[in-house]
C-alpha positions in Angstrom: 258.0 58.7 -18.2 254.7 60.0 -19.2 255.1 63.2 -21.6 259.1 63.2 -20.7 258.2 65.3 -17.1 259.2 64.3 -13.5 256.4 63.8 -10.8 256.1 66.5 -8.9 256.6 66.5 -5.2 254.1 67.7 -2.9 255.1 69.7 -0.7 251.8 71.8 0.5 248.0 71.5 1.3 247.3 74.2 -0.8 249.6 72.8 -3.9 247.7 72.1 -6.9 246.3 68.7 -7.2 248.1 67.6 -10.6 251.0 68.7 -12.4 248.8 69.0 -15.3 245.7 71.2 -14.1 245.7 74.9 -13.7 246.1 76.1 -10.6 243.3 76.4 -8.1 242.6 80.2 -6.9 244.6 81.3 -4.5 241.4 82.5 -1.9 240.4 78.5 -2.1 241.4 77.3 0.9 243.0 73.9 1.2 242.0 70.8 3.6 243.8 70.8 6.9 246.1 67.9 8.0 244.3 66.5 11.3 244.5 62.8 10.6 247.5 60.7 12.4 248.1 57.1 12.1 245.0 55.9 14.4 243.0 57.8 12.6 243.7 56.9 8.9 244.0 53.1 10.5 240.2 53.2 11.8 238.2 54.6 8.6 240.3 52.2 6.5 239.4 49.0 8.5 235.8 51.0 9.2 235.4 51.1 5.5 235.8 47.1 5.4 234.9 46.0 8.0 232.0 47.2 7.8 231.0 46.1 4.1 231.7 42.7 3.9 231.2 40.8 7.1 227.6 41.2 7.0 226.8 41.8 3.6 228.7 39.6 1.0 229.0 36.3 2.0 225.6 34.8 0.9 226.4 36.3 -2.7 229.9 34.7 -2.5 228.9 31.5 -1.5 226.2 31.0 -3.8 228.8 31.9 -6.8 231.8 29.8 -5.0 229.6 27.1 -3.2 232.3 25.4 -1.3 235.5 27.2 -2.7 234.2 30.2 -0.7 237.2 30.1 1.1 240.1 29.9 -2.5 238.1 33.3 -3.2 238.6 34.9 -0.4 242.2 34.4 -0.5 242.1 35.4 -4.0 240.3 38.5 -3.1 242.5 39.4 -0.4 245.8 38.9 -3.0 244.5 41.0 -5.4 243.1 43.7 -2.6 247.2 43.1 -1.1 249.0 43.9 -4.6 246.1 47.1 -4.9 247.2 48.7 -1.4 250.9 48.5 -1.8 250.7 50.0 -5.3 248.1 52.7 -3.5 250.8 53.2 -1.1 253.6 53.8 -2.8 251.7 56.2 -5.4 250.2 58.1 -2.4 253.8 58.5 -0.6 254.8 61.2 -3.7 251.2 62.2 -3.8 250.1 62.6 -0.6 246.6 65.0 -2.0 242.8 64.8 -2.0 242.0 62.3 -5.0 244.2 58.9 -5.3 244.1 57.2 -8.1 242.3 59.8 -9.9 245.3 62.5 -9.5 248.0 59.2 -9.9 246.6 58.5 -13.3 246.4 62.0 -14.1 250.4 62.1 -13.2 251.4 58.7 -14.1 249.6 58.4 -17.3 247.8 61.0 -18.2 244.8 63.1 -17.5 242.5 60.7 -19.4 243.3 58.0 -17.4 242.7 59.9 -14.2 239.2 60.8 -15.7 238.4 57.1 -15.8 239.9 56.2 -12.4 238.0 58.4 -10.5 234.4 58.3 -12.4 234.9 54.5 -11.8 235.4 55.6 -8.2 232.8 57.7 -7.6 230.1 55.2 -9.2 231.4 52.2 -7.4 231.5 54.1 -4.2 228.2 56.3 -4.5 226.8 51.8 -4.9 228.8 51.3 -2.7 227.1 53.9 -0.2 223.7 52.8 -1.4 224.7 49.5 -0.1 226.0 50.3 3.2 222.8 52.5 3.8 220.3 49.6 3.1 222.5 46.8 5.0 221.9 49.2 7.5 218.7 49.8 7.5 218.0 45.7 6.9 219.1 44.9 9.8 218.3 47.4 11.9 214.2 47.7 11.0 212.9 44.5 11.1 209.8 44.9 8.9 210.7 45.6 4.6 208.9 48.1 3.2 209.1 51.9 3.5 209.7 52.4 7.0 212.9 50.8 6.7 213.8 52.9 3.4 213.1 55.8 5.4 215.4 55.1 8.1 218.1 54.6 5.2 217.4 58.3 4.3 218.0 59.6 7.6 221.3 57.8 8.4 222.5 58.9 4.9 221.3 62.4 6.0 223.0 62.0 9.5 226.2 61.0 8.3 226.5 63.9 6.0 225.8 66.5 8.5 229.0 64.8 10.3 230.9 64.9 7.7 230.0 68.2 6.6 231.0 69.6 10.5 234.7 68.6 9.9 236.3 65.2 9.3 238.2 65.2 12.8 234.7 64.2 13.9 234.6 61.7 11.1 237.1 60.3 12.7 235.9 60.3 16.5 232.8 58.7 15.1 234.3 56.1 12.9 236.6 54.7 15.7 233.8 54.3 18.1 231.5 52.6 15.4 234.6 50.3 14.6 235.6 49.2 17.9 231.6 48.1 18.4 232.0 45.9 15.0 235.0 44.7 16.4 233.6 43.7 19.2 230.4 42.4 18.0 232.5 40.2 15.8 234.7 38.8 18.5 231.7 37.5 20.2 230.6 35.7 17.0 234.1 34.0 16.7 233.6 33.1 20.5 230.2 31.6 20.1 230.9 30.1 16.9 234.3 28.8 18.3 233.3 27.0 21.4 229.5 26.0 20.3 228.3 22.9 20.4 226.8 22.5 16.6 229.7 22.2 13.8 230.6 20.2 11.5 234.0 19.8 9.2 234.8 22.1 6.7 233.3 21.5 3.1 235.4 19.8 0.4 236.0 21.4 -2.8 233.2 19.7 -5.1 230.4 21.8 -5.8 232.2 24.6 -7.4 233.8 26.0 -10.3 236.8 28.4 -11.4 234.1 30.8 -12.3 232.1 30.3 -9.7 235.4 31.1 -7.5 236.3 34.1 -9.4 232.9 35.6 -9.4 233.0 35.2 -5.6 236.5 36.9 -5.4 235.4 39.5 -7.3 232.2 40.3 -5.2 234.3 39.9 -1.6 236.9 42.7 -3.4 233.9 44.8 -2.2 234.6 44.3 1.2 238.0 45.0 1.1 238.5 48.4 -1.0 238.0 50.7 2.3 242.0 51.2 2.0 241.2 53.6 -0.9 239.2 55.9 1.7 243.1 56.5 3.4 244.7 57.3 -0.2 242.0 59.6 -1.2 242.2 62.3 1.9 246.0 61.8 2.0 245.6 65.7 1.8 244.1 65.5 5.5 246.7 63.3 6.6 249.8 64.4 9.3 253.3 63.2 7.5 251.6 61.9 4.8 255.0 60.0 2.7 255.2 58.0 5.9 251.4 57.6 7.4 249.7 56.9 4.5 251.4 53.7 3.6 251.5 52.2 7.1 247.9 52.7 7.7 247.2 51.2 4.0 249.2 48.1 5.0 248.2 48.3 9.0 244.5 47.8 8.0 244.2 45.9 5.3 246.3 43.6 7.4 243.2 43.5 10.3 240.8 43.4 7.5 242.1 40.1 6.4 242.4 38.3 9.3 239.2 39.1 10.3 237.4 38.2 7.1 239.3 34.3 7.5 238.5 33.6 11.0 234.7 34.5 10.2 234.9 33.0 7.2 235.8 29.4 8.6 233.6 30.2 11.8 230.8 30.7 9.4 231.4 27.4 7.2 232.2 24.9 10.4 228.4 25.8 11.2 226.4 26.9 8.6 226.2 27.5 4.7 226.2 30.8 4.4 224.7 30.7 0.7 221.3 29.9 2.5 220.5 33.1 4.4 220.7 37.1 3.9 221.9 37.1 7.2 224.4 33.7 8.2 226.0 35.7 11.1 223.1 35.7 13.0 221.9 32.2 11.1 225.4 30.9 12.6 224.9 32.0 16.0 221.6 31.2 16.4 222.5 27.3 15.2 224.9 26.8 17.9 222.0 27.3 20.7 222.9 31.4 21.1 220.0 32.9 20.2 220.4 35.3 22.7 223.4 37.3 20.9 221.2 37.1 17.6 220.0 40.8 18.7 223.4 42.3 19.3 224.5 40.5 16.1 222.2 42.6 14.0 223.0 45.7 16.5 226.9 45.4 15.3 226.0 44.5 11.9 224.0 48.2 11.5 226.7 49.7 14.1 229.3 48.6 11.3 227.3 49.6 7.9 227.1 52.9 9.6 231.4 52.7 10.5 231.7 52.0 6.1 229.4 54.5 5.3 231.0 57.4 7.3 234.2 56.5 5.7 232.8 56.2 2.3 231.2 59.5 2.4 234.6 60.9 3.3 236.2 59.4 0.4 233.9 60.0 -2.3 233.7 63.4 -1.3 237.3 64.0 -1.4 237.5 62.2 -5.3 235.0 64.4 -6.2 237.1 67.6 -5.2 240.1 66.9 -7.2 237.8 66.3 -10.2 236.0 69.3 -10.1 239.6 71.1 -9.1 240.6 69.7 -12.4 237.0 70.6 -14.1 236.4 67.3 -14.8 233.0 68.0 -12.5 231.7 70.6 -12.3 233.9 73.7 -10.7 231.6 74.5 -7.9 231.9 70.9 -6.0 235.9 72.3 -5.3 234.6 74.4 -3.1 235.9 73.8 0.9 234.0 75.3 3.8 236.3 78.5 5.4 235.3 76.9 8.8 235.1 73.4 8.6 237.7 72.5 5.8 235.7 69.6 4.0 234.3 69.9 0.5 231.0 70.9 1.9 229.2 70.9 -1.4 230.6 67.8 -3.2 229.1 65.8 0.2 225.5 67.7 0.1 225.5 66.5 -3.5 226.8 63.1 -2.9 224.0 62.8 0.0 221.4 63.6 -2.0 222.6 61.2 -4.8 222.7 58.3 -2.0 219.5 59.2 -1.3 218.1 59.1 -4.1 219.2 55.4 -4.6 218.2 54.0 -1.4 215.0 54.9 -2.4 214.9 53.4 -5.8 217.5 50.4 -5.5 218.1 46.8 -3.5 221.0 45.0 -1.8 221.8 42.5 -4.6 221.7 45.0 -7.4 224.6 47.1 -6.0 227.3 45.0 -4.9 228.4 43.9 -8.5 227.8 47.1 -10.2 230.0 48.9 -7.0 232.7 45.9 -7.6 233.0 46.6 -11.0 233.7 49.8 -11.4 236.3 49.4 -8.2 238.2 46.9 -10.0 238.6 49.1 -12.5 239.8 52.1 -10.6 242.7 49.8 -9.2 243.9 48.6 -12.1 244.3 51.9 -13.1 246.5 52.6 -9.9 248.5 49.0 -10.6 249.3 50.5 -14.1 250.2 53.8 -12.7 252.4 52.4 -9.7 254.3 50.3 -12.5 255.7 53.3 -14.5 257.2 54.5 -11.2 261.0 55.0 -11.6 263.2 53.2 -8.8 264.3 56.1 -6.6 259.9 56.1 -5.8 259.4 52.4 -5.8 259.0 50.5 -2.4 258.0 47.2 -4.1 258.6 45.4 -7.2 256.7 45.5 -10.4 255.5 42.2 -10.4 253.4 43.2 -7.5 251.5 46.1 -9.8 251.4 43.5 -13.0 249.6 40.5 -10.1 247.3 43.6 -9.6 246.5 45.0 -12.8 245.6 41.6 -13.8 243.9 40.2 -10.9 241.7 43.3 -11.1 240.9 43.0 -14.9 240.4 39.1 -14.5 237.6 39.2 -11.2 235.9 42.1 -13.3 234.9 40.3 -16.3 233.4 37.6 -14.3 231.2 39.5 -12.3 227.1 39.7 -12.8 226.7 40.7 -16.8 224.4 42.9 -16.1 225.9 44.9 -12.8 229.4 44.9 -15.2 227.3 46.2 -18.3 225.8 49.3 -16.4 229.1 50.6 -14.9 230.5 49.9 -18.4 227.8 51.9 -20.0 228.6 54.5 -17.6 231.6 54.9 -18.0 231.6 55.3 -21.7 228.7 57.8 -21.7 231.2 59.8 -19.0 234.2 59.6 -21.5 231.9 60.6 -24.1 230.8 63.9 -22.8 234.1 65.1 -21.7 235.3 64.4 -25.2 232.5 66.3 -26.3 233.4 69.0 -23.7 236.9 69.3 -24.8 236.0 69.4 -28.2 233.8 72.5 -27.8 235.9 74.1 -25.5 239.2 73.2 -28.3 236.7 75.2 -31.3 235.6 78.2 -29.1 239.5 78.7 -28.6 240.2 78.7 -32.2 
């Protein structure tokens, strides 16, 4: 094991994050456990739910052409071997963080450094991305206006968030049972409509093209980290957080294939921003078109809630640690959330919805995801036995598959992360370097 020390079990809210950081003051007061198994269950399928069926399949299927369908599956392999490794690392450390405090623990505080600046860029994208699938299809008219209404859901969601994440909660179920129901009437429609035609065969594609695609629809399917990064908030943590892991990723799948061959019985959904409603309106139902778009910004809202929950919570245990700055650890004395790292992140979103599109986000937010779980994978592996709940081979199909979909991403959205991340590794260097010399 990692510097010759046992993990350390958690056995309180108010426990220090990592075995390796100093402790946090004693006045700081912890998160509260409110979260049970429906909870953690609805912001993890919120989280995906909400990103990809709207919002990735035109990329996908103009990288995959008619192996759409191989990258999904290969997607949802490497997204499968990703959550059980989560779960298992978040069953002995069951705090605010995931992979950014399993790294630190598993191998070594460096690693966690990486894991979760790759998670908080991915995710702040990935936020960015939720806010303007949102406002896409929810103003009609480009331009300004709809921008604007980006900045004021970012700024509603926030002030949720910021209230206590019980109401996070509250919120995210509703906004997940209208996807849900949005997209059963799509299946329906799509299902029983007179327009289809047989599925396409496997010509006009290529193993890149497949990977590419399976590495752009791993965005839809990373809300599972959402559950492992507030295991802090969670009730019985060892045996919720890897049920509800499993429990939604599970739902996530199934709902991603049936939509997925739904979509490609009617339409090619390479040819339009939108194919849901392209699909429904083919088979003579253009009167759901409207309450298509209605669940498609009712579900963009679900993924962003969550992702403003999770993000937040990353960025506590890193500024816990100091690896942001100490003032984001802060946690409100009434609502229990980490009030400041959310103001900050809001603003941040913000900022990018202004300045940013759709396309340029997905990759970059991909990127730097894949990266954070093949941290985890490598972490879960140097688990002894007495921790493990499944073998090895899953973390190694993991590590890989997440190294493997990343280099075949868009250069450029793999570039910027890249960049990112080194210029992040640089400066703490820096920062520990000064900080070694004033010592001495």
């Amino acid at each position: 094991m990692p510097n010759g020390r046992s993990p350390r079990r958690w056995r309180r809210a108010t426990d220090v994050p990592t075995a390796q950081s100093q402790p946090a003051p004693q006045s700081q007061p912890g998160l509260a456990r409110r979260l049970g198994l429906t909870d953690a269950v609805a912001i993890g399928v919120g989280s995906m739910v909400g990103a990809g069926v709207f919002v990735v399949w035109q990329p996908a299927a103009q990288a995959a052409g008619s192996g759409l369908l191989i990258g999904l599956l290969i997607a949802a392999v490497v997204a499968y071997c990703n959550a059980v490794s989560s779960a298992q690392l978040a069953a002995v450390y069951p705090v605010a963080g995931g992979t950014y405090v399993y790294g630190r623990e598993r191998l070594g505080e460096w690693w966690g450094f990486a894991a979760g600046w790759c998670f908080v860029i991915g995710k702040t994208a990935s936020c960015a991305a939720m806010t303007l699938t949102f406002a896409t299809y929810a103003v009609p008219l480009d331009g300004w206006a709809r921008r604007l209404v980006a900045l004021l859901a970012v700024a509603a969601l926030a002030a949720v968030n910021y209230r206590g994440v019980t109401r996070t909660a509250r919120l995210t179920k509703i906004l997940v049972a209208c996807s849900l129901a949005v997209l059963t009437l799509v299946v329906v429609l799509l299902g029983t409509g007179g327009t289809s035609h047989d599925l396409p065969a496997i010509t006009d594609t290529s193993v890149h093209g497949v990977l590419q695609a399976a590495g752009l629809l791993f965005f839809a399917f990373a809300g599972y980290a959402r559950i492992a990064t507030m295991g802090e908030e969670v009730r019985e943590p060892e045996r919720t957080i890897p049920r509800a892991i499993t429990i939604a990723l599970t739902i996530a799948i199934v709902i991603y294939l049936l939509v997925a061959v739904m979509l490609l019985r009617v339409v090619d959904p390479a040819a339009s921003t939108a194919p849901l409603a392209a699909a429904v309106d083919a088979v003579g139902a253009a009167w759901a078109v409207p309450i298509v778009r209605i669940g498609a910004a009712l579900a963009s809202l679900g993924a962003l809630l969550a992702l403003i929950t999770g993000i937040g919570r990353t960025t506590l245990a890193m500024a816990r640690n100091r690896d942001l700055p100490g003032w984001l650890a802060a946690v409100h004395p009434r609502y229990q959330v980490p009030h400041r790292a959310e103001v900050v992140l809001a603003i941040v979103v913000g900022a990018l919805v202004l300045t940013t599109d759709l396309r340029g986000v997905i990759g970059f937010s991909s990127f730097g995801v894949l990266l954070y779980y093949a941290i985890a994978n490598a972490s879960a592996f140097t688990q002894p036995a007495d921790q493990r709940r499944w073998p090895r081979a899953i973390n190694v199909i993991g590590l890989l598959g997440c190294l493997g979909l990343a280099v075949t991403l868009p250069w450029r959205s793999a570039v910027a992360a890249a960049v990112l991340l080194g210029l992040a590794l640089l400066v703490r260097k820096l920062r520990k370097g000064r900080a070694g010399s004033a010592r001495r």
